[in-house]
Structure formats: C-alpha cells, structure tokens
C-alpha positions in Angstrom: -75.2 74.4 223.7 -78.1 75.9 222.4 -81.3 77.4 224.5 -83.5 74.3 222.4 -81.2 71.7 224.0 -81.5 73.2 227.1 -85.1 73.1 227.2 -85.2 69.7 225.6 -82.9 68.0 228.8 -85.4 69.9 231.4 -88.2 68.8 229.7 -86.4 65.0 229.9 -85.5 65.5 233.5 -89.0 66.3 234.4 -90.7 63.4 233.1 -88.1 61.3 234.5 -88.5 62.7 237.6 -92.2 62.2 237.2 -91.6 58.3 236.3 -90.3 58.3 239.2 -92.9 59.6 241.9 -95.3 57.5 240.0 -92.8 54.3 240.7 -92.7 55.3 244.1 -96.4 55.8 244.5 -97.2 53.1 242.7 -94.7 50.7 245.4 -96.0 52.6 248.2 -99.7 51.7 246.9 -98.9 48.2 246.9 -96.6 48.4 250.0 -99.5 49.1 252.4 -101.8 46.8 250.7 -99.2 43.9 251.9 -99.4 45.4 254.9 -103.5 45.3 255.5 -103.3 42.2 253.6 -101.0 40.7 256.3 -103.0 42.1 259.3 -106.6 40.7 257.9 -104.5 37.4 257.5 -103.2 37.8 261.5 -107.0 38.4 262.3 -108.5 35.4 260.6 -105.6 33.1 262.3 -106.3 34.8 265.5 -110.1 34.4 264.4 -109.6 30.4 263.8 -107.5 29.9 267.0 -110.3 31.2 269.5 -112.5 28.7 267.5 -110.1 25.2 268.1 -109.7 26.2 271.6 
C-alpha cells in the first residue's frame, strides 16, 4: 500500500465523516423545529379552548 493511497482513504474518511455531522445537524435542525412547531400548535389549542369556554 502506498503512502498516496493512504492519504487518499483519510482524505475519504474525513469527508465522510463530515457528511455525516452535517446529516446530523441538519436532523437535529429540523428535529427541534418539530418540536417548537408542536408547542406553538399546543398554545394556539390551549389559546382556542379558553375562547369556547
């Protein structure tokens, strides 16, 4: 195995590792956007219940 090869698979490893993180913070981005989403949603029903009763 030469040193070229070598270099080439770290090179590979590292932008696969760096696909990852972004995939990760791209799900974590859109995880807690559900999750304010979801709350705002429980507020307006919360909101619309005081106003029938």
């Amino acid at each position: 195995m030469t040193p070229h090869s070598a270099d080439a698979g770290a090179i590979g490893g590292r932008r696969w590792h760096r696909d990852i993180l972004r995939g990760l913070k791209f799900h974590f981005i859109t995880h807690l956007h559900k999750i304010t989403s979801n709350r705002n949603q429980a507020k307006e029903m919360k909101r619309k219940d005081g106003a029938i009763t």
